[in-house]
C-alpha atoms as a printed R data frame, in Angstrom:
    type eleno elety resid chain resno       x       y       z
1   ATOM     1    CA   UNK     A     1  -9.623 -16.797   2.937
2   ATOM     2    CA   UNK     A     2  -6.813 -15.636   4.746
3   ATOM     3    CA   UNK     A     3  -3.951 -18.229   6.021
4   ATOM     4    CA   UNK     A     4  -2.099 -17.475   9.079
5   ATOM     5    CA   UNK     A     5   1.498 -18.950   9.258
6   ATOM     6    CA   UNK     A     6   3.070 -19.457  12.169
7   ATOM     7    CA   UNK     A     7   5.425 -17.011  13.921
8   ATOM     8    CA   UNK     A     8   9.265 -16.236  12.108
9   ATOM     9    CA   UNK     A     9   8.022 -18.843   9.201
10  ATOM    10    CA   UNK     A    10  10.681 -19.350   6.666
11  ATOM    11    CA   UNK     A    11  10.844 -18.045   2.893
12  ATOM    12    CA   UNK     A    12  10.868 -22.038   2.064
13  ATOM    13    CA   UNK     A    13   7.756 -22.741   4.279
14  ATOM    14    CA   UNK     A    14   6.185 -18.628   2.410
15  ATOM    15    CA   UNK     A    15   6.509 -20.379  -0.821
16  ATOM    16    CA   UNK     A    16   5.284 -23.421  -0.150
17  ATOM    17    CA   UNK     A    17   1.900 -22.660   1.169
18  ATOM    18    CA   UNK     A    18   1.718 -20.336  -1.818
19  ATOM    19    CA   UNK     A    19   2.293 -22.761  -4.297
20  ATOM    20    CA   UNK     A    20  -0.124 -25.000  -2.727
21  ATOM    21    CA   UNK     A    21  -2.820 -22.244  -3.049
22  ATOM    22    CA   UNK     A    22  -1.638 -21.852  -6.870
23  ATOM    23    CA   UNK     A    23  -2.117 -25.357  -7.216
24  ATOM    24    CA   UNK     A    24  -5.462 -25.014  -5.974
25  ATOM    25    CA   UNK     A    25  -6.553 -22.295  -8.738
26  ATOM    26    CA   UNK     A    26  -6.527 -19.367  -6.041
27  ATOM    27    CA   UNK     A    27  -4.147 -16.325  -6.491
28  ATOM    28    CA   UNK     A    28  -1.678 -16.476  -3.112
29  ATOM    29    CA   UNK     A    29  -1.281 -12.843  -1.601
30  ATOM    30    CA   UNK     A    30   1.736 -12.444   0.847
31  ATOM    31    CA   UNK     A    31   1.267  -9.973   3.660
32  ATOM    32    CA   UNK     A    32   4.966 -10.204   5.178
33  ATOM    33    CA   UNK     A    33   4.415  -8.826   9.062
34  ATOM    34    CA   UNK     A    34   6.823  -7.905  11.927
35  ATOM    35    CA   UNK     A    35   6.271 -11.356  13.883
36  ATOM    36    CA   UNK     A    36   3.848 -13.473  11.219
37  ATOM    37    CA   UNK     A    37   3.140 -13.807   7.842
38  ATOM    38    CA   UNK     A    38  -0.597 -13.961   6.474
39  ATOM    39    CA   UNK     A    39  -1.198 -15.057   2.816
40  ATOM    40    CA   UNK     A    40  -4.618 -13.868   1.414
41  ATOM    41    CA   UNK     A    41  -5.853 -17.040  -1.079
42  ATOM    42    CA   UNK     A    42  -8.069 -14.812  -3.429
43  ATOM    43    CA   UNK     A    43 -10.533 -16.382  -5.966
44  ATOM    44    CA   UNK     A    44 -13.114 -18.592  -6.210
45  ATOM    45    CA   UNK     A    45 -13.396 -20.452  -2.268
46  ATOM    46    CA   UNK     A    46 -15.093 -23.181  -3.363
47  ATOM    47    CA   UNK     A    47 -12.007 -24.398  -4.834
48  ATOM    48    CA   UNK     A    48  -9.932 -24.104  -1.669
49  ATOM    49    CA   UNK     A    49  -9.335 -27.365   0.161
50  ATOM    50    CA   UNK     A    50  -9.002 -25.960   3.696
51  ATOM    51    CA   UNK     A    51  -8.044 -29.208   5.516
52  ATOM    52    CA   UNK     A    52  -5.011 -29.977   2.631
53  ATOM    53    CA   UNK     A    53  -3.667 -26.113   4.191
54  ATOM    54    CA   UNK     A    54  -4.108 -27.062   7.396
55  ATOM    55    CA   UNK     A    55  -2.574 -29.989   7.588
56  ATOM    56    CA   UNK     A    56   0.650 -27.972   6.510
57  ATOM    57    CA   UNK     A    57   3.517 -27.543   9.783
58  ATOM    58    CA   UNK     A    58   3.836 -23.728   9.073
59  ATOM    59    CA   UNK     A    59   0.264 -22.949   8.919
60  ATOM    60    CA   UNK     A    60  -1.632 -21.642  12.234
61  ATOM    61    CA   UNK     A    61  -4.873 -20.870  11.135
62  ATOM    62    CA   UNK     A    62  -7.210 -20.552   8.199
63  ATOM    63    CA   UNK     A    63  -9.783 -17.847   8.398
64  ATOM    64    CA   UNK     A    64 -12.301 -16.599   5.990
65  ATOM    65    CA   UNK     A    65 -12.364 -12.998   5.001
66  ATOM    66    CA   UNK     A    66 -16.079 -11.724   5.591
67  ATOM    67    CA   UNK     A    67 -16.057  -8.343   3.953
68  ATOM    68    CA   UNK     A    68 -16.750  -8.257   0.000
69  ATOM    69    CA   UNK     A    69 -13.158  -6.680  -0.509
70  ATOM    70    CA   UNK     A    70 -10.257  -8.887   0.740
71  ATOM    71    CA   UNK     A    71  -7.144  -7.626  -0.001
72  ATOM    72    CA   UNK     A    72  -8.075  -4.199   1.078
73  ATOM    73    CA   UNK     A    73  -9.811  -5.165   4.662
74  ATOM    74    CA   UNK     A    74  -7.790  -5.223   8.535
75  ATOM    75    CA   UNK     A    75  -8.954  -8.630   8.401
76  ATOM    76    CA   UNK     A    76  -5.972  -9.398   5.893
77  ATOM    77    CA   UNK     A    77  -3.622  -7.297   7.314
78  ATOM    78    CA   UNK     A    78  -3.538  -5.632  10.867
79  ATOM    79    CA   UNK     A    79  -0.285  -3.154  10.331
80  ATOM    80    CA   UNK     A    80  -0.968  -0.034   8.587
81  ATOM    81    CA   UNK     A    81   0.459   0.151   5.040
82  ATOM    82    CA   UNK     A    82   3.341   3.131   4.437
83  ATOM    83    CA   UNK     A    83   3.497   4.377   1.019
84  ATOM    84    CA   UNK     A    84   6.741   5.381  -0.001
85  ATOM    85    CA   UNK     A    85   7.341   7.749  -2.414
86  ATOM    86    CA   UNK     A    86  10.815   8.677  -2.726
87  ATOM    87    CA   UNK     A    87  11.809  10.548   0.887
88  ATOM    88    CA   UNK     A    88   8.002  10.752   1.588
89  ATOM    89    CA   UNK     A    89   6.452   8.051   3.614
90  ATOM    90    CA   UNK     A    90   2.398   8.010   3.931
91  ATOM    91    CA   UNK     A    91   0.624   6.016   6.587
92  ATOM    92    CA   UNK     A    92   2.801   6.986   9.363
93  ATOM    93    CA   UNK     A    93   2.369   9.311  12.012
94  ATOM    94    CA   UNK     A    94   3.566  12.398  10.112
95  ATOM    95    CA   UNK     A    95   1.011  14.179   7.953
96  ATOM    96    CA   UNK     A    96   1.569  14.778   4.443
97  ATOM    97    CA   UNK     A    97   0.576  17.514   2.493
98  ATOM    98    CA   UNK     A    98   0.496  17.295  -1.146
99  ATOM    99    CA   UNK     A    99  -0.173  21.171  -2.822
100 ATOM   100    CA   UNK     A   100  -0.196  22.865  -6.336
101 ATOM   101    CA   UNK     A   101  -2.373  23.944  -9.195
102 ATOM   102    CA   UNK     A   102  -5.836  22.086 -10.244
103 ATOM   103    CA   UNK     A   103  -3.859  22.407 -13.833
104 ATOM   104    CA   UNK     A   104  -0.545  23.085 -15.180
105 ATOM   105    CA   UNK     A   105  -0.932  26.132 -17.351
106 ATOM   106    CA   UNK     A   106   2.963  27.536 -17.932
107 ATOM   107    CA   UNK     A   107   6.261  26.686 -16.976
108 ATOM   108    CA   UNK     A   108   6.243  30.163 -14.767
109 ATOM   109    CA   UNK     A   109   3.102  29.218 -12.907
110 ATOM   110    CA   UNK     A   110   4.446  25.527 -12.124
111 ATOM   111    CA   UNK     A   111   7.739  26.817 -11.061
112 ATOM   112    CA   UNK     A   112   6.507  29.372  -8.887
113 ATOM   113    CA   UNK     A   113   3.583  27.892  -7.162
114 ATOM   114    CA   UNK     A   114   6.195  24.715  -6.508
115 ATOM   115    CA   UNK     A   115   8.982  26.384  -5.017
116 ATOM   116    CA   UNK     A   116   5.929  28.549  -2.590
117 ATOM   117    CA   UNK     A   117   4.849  24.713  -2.008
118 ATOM   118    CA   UNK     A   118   8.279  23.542  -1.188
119 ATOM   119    CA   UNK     A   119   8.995  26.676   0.876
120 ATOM   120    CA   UNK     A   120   5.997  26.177   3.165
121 ATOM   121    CA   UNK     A   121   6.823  23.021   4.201
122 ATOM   122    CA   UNK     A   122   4.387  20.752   1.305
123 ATOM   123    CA   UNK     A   123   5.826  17.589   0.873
124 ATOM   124    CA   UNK     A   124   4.501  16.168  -2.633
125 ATOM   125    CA   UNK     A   125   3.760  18.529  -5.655
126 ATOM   126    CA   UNK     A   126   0.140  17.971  -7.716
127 ATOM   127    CA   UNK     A   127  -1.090  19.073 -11.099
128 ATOM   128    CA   UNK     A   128  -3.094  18.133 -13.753
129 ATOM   129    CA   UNK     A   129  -1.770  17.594 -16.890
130 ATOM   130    CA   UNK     A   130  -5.310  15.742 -18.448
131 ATOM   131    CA   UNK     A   131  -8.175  17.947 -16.790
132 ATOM   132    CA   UNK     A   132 -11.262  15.763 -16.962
133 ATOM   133    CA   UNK     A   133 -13.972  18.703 -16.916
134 ATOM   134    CA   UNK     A   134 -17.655  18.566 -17.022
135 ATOM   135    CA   UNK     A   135 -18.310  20.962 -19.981
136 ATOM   136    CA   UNK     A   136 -16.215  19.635 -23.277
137 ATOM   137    CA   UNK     A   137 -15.509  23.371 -23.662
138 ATOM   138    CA   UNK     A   138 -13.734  23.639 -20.677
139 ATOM   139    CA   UNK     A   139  -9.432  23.992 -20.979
140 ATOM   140    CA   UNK     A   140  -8.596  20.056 -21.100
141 ATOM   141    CA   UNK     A   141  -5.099  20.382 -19.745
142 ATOM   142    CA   UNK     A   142  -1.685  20.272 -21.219
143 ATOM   143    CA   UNK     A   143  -0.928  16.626 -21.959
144 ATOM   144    CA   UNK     A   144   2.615  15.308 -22.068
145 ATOM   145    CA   UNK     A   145   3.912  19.590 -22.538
146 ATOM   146    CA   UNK     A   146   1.954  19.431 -18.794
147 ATOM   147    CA   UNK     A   147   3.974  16.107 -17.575
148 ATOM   148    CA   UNK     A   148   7.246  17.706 -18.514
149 ATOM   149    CA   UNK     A   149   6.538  21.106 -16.611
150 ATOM   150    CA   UNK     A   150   5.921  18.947 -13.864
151 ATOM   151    CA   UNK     A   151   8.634  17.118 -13.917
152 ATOM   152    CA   UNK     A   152  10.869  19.965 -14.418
153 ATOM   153    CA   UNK     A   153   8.863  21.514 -11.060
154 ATOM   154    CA   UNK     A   154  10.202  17.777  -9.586
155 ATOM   155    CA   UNK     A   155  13.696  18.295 -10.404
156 ATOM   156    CA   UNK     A   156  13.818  22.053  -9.312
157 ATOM   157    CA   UNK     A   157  12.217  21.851  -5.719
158 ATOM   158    CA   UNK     A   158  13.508  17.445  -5.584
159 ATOM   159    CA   UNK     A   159   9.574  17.022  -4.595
160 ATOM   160    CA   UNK     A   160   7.744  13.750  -5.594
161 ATOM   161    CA   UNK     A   161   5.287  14.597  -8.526
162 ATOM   162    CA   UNK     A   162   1.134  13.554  -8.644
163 ATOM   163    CA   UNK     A   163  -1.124  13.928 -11.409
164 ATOM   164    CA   UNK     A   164  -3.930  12.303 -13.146
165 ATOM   165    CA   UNK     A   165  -4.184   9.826 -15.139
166 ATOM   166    CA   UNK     A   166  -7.534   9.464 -17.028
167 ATOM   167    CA   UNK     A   167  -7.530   7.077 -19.889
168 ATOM   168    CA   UNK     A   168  -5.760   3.179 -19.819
169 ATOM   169    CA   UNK     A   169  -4.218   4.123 -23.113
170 ATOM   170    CA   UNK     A   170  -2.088   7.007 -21.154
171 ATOM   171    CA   UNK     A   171  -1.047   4.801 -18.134
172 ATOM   172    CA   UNK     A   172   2.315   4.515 -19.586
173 ATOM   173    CA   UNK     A   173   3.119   8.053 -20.468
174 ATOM   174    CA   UNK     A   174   1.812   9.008 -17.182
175 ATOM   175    CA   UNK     A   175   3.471   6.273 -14.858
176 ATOM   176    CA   UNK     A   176   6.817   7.745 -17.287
177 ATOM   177    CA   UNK     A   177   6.594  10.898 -15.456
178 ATOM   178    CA   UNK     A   178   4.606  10.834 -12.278
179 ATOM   179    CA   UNK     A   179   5.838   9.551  -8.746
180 ATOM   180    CA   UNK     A   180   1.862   8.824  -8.123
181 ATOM   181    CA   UNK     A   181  -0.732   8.668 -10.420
182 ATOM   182    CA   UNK     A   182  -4.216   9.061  -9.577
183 ATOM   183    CA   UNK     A   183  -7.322   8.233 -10.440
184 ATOM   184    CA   UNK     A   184 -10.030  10.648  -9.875
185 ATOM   185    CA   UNK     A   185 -13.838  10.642  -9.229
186 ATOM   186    CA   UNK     A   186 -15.308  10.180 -12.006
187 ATOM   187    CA   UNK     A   187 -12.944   7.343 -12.935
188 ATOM   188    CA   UNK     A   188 -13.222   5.751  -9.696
189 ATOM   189    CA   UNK     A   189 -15.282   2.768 -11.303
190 ATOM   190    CA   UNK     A   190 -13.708   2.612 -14.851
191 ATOM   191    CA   UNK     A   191 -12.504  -0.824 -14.102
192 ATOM   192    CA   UNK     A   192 -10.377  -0.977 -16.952
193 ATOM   193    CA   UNK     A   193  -8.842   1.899 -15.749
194 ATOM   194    CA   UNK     A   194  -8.103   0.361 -12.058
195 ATOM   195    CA   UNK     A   195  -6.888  -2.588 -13.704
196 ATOM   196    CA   UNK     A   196  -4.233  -0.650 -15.780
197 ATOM   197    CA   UNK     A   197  -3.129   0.850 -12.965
198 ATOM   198    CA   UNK     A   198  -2.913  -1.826 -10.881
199 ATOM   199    CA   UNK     A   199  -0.295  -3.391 -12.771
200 ATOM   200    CA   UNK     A   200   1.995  -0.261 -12.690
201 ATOM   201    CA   UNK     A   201   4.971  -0.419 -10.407
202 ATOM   202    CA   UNK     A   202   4.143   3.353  -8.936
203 ATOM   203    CA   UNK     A   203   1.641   4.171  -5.948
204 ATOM   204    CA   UNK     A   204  -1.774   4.897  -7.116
205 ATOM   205    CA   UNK     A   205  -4.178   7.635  -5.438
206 ATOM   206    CA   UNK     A   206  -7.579   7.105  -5.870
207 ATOM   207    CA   UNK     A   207  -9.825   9.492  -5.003
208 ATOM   208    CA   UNK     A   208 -14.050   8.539  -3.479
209 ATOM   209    CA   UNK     A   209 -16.590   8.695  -6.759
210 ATOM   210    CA   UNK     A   210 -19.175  11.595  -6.565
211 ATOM   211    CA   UNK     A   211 -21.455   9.190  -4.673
212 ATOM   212    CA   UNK     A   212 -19.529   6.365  -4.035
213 ATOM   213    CA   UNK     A   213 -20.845   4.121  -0.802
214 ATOM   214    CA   UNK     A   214 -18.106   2.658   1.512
215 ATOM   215    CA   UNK     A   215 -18.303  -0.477   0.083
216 ATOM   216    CA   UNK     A   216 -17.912   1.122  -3.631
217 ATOM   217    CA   UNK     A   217 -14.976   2.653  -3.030
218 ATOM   218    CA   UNK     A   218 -12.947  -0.348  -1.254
219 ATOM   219    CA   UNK     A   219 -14.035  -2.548  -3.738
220 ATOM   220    CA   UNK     A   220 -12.726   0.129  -6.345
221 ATOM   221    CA   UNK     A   221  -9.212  -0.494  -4.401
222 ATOM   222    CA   UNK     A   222  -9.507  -3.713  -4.682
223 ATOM   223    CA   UNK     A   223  -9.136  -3.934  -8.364
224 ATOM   224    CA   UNK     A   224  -6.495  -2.452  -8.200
225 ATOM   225    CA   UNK     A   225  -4.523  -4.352  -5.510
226 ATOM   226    CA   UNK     A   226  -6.136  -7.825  -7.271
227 ATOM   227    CA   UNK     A   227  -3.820  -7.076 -10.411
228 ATOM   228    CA   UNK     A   228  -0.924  -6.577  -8.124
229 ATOM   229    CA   UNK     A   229  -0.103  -3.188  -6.917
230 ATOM   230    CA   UNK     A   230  -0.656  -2.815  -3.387
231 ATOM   231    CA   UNK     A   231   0.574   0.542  -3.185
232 ATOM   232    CA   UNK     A   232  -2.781   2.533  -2.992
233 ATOM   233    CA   UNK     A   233  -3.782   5.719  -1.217
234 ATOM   234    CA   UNK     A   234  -7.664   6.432  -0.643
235 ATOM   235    CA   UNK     A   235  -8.716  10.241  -1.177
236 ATOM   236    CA   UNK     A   236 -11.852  11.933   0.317
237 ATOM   237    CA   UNK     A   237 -12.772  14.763  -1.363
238 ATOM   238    CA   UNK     A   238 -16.236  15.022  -0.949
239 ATOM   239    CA   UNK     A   239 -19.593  13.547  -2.332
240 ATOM   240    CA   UNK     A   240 -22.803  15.223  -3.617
241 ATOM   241    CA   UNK     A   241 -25.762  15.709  -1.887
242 ATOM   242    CA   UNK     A   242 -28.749  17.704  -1.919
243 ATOM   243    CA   UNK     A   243 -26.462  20.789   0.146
244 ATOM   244    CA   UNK     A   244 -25.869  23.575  -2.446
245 ATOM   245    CA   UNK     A   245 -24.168  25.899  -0.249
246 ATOM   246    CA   UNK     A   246 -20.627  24.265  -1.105
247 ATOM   247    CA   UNK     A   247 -19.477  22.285  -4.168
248 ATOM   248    CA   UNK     A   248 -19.481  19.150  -2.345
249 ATOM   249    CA   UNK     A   249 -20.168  17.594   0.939
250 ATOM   250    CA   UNK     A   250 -16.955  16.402   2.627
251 ATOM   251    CA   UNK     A   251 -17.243  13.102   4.455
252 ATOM   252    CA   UNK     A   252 -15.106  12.932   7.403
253 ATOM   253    CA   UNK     A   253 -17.119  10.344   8.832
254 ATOM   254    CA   UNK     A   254 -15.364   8.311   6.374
255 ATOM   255    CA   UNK     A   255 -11.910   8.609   8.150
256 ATOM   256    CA   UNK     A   256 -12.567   6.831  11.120
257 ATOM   257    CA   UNK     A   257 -14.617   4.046   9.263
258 ATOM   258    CA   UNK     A   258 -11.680   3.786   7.110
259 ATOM   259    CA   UNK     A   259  -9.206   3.094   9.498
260 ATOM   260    CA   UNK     A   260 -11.216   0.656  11.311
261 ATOM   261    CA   UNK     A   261 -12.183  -0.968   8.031
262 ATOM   262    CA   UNK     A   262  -8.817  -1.173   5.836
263 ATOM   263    CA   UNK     A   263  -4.969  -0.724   6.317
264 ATOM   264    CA   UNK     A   264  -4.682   1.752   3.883
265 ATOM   265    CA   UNK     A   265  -3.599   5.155   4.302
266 ATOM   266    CA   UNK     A   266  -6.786   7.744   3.466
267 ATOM   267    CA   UNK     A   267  -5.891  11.754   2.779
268 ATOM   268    CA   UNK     A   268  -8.358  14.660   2.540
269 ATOM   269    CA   UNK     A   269  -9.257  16.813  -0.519
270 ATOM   270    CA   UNK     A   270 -10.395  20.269   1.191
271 ATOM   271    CA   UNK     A   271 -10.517  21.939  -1.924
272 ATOM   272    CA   UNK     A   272 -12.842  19.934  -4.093
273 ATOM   273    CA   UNK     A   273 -14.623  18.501  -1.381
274 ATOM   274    CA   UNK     A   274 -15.960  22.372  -0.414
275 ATOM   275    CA   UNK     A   275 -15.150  24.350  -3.682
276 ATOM   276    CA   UNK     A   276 -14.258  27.400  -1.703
277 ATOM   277    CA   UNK     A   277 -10.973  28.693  -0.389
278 ATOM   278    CA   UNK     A   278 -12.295  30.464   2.571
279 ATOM   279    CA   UNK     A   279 -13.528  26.827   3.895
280 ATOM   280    CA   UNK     A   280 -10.155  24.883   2.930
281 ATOM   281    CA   UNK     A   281  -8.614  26.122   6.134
282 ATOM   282    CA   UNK     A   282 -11.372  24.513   8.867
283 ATOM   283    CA   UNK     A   283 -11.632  21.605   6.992
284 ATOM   284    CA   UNK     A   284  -8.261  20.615   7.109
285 ATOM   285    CA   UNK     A   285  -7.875  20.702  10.547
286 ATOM   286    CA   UNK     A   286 -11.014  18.995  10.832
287 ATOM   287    CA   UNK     A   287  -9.395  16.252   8.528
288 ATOM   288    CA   UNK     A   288  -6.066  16.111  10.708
289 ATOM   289    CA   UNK     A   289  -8.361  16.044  13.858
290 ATOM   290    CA   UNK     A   290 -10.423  12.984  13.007
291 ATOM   291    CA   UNK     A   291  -7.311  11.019  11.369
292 ATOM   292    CA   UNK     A   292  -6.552  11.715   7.797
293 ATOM   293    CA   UNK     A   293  -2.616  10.585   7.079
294 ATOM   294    CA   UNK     A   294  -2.711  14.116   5.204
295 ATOM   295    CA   UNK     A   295  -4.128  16.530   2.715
296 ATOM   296    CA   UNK     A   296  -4.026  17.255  -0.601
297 ATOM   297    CA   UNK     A   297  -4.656  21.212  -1.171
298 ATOM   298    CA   UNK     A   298  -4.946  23.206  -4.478
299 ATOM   299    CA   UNK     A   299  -2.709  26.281  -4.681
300 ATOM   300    CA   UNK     A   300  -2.412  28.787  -7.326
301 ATOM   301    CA   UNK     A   301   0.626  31.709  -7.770
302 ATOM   302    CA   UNK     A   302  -2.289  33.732  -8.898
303 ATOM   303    CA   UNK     A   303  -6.010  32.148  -8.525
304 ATOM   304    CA   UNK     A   304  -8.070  34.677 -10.073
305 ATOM   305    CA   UNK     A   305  -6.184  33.971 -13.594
306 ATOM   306    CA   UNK     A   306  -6.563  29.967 -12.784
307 ATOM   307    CA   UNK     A   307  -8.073  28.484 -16.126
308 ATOM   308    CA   UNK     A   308  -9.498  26.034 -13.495
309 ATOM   309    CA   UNK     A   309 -10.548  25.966  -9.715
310 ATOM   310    CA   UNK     A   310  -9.591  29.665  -9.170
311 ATOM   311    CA   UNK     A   311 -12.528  29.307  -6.357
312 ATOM   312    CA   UNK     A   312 -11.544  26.486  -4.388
313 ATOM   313    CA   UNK     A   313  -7.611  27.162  -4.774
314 ATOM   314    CA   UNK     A   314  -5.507  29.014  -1.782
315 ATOM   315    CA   UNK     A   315  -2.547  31.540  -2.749
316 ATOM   316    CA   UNK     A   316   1.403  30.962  -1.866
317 ATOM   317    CA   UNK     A   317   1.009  33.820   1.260
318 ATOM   318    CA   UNK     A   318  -2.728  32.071   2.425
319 ATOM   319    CA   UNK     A   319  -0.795  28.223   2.202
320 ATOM   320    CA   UNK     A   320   1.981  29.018   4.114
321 ATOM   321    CA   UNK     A   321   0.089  30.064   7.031
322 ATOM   322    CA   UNK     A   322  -2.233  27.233   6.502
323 ATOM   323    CA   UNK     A   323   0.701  24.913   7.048
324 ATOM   324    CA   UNK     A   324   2.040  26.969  10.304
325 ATOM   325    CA   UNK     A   325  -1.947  26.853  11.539
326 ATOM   326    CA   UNK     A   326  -1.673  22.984  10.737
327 ATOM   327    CA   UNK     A   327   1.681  21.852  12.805
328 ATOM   328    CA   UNK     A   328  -0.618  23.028  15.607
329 ATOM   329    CA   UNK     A   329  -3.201  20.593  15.173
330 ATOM   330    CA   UNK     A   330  -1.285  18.001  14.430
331 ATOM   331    CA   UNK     A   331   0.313  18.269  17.262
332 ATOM   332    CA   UNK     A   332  -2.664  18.432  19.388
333 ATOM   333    CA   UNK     A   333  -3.789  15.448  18.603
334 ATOM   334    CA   UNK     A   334  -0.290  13.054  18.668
335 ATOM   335    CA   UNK     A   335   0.829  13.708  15.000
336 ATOM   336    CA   UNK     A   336   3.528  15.759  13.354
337 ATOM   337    CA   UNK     A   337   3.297  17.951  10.216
């Protein structure tokens, strides 16, 4: 349920309605908007004694929420959320472009590829420090020696920092370094791991499982927003399908639907979502095109010695002119870059 309070209500009259929601053994979310303020009661409905709410002065309207995630849904809040990350806001109308390595390797090839980032106009560094990988032979990542390169990269170039975060045990160390930890596909259901996350003061990025439906990948939002942390950013980055001519099948359809469907701001993985550098380009003007708040690109200072993603990642010299190429678009179609 969702209850509408009347226009300029007053922090008395906020608190009131949400201790009458406590009192009622629902968990009172408060969505704090330009003219009203709407408090999601999330929880078990049955136990929600509509005509006790309405009968309060402040309260307009009492509405029920008919999609299976609440918190995450338009119907619980109509204004877009902005992420803020330091200088960097995401959700408005200027596109953000988060770059770097699939995996920090040496302090030389953070440092580089950041300040080529920086240069060409990227506004949030990413790495991977923990490199969940499908053979168990595969180079794992860094660790911590990875988190410290990257926040060395943070301090040198002053952009915000994004890595992964892959087990609940290293939500912590992670949320110790990071600006914005994310969870990636194949952790996009680990509930525990949502959970965690969700009660970490620090915007969380979670990026569309492998197969994930529409519904599975609010929902997987939702978690996290239920534990507290409303601060989440939806990734696309492709799902599989029966196509074998790229990695992964990149679902822009999902953009639109998004928007339509949740407040949240939703960027664009080109470069896992085709595996291939020469098809990064297209697709992220196709991304900017149908709506995405912005992109998150893999670039390497040297991609054929990349100890992952060598494939799929774009050089320094190929980036900058991606992000020229993109300014273009964006400002085609009402947005700025």
């Amino acid at each position: 349920m969702i209850i509408v309070l009347k226009p300029r209500a007053k922090e008395s009259e906020v608190k009131a309605v949400a201790e009458k929601i406590k009192k009622m053994g629902l968990k009172p979310h408060v969505s704090m908007g330009v003219e009203r303020t709407i408090i999601g009661a999330i929880g078990d409905e049955s136990l929600l004694k509509e005509d006790q709410l309405k009968a309060m002065a402040v309260v307009e309207k009492v509405l029920p929420i008919m999609k299976p995630y609440k918190l995450v849904s338009r119907e619980f809040q109509k204004e877009n959320t902005i992420i803020k990350v330091g200088d960097v806001k995401i959700g408005t109308n200027d596109i953000i472009v988060m770059a770097g390595p699939c995996a920090v390797e040496s302090e030389k090839q953070v440092i580089e590829t950041a300040k080529a980032v920086k240069k060409a106009g990227g506004h949030i560094f990413r790495g991977g420090a923990f490199k969940p990988r499908t053979s168990p032979y595969s180079f794992q990542g860094m660790g911590e020696e990875g988190l410290k390169l990257l926040a060395k990269a943070r301090n040198v170039t002053g952009m915000p920092i994004v890595t992964e975060v892959m087990d609940t045990a290293d939500v912590p160390l992670v949320a110790d370094y990071a600006d914005i930890l994310q969870v990636g596909t194949r952790n996009m259901q680990n509930f525990n791991l949502l959970k965690a996350v969700g009660k970490v003061n620090k915007p969380v990025m979670l990026k569309r499982g492998l197969a994930a439906t529409l519904n599975e990948f609010l929902m997987a939002a939702e978690y996290i927003m239920a534990e507290g942390n409303h601060n989440v950013i939806l990734c696309e980055r492709g799902i599989r399908t029966f196509c074998t001519h790229t990695r992964n099948t990149l679902d822009l359809n999902i953009i639109p639907i998004i928007k339509k469907e949740s407040h949240l701001p939703i960027i664009v993985d080109p470069s896992h979502g085709t595996g291939n550098y020469s098809l990064v380009s297209p697709m992220s003007k196709a991304a900017i095109a149908c709506g995405a708040d912005g992109l998150m690109i893999e670039v390497h200072s040297n991609p054929e010695e990349a100890t992952s993603d060598g494939d799929q990642s774009l050089t320094p010299k190929s980036f900058a002119k991606l992000m020229e190429e993109l300014r273009s678009v964006a400002k085609a179609v009402g947005r700025r870059l």
